[in-house]
C-alpha positions as CSV (number, residue, x, y, z in Angstrom):
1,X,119.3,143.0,69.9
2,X,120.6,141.4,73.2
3,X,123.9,143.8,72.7
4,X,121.8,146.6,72.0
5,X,119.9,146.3,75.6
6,X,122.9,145.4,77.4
7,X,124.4,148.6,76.3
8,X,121.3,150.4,77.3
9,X,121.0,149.2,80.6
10,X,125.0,150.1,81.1
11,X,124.4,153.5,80.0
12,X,121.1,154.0,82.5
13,X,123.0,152.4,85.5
14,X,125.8,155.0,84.8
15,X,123.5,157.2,84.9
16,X,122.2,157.0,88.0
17,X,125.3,156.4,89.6
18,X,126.2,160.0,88.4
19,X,123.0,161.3,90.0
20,X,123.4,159.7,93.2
21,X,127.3,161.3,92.9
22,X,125.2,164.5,93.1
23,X,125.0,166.1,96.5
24,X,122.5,166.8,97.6
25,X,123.2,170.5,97.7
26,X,123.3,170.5,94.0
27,X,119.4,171.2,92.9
28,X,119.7,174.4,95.7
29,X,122.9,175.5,94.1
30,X,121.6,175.3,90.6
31,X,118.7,177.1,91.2
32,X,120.2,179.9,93.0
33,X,122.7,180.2,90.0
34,X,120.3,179.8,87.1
35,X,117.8,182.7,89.3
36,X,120.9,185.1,89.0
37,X,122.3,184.1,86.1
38,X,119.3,183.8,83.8
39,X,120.2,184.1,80.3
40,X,122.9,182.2,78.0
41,X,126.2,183.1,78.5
42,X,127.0,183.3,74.9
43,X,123.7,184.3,72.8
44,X,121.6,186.0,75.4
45,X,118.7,183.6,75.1
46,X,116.7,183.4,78.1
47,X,114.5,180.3,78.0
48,X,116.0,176.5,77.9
49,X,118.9,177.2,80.5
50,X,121.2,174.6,82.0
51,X,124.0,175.3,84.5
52,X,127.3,174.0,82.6
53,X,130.3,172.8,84.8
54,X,133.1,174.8,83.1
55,X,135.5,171.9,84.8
56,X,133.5,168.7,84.0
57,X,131.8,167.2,87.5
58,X,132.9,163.8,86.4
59,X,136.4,165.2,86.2
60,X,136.1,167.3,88.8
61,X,133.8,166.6,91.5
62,X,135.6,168.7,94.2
63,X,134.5,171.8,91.8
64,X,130.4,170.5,91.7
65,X,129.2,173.4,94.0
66,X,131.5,176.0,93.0
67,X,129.5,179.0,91.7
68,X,133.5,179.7,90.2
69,X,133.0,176.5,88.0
70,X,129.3,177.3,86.4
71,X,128.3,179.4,83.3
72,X,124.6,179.7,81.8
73,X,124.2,178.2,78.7
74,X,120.9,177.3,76.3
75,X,120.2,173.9,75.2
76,X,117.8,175.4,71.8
77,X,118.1,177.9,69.4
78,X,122.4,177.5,69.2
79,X,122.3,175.1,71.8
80,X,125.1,176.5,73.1
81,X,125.6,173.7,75.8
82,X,126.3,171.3,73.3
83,X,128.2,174.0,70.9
84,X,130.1,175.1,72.8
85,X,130.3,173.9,76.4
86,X,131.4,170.9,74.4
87,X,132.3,171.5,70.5
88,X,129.9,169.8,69.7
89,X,130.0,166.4,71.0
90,X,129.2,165.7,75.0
91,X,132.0,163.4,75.1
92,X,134.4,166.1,75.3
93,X,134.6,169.6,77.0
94,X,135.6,172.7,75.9
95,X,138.5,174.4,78.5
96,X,138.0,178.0,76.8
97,X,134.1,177.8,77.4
98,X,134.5,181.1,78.9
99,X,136.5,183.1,76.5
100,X,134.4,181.6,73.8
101,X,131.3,182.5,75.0
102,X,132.4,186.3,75.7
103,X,133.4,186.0,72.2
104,X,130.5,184.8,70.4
105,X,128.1,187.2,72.5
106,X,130.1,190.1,71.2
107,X,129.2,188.6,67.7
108,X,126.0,188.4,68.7
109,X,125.3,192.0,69.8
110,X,127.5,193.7,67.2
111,X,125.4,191.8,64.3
112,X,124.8,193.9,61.5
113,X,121.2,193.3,59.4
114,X,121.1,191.9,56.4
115,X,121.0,192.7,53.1
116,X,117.0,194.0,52.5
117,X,116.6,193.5,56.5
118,X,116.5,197.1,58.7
């Protein structure tokens, strides 16, 4: 039980020396971003948005504000943040987020109906 809280704590102190890593610029930039690009990169959706760093901030903080270094993605439906921002598990990023995207979109839109389905 003790372990268990100990780890907690460690995991909510990292997190908020991450946020307070964030400049201060960083809500105006990802609003600005999110406003003009406002649907998922990859299925189109266009509710549940977050602004993925293609380059991870933790990796690369020198990239945080770069408009270069964001894509759209949805975090329901596909979740496509976790899917594939970061195949799948948020300890790891994907470097082809990008490409992969493009490429999943085209699936997307060139879905044919089902059997039965018009």
């Amino acid at each position: 039980m003790i372990k268990r809280l100990s780890l907690l704590l460690i995991a909510v102190l990292l997190i908020a020396v991450i946020a307070d890593a964030r400049s201060s610029q960083w809500s105006r930039v990802r609003n600005a971003y999110i406003a003009e690009h406002n649907e998922c990169a990859a299925c189109g959706r266009t509710s549940d948005l977050q602004i993925h760093h293609i380059r991870p901030f933790n990796k690369f903080p020198e990239l945080e504000l770069d408009t270069g270094n964001l894509i759209t993605l949805c975090v329901s439906g596909c979740n496509c943040h976790l899917s594939i921002g970061h195949g799948g598990n948020f300890k790891y990023y994907n470097e082809n987020v990008v490409e992969d995207c493009k490429y999943f979109r085209r699936l997307v839109e060139n879905r044919l109906p089902n059997r039965g389905e018009q």
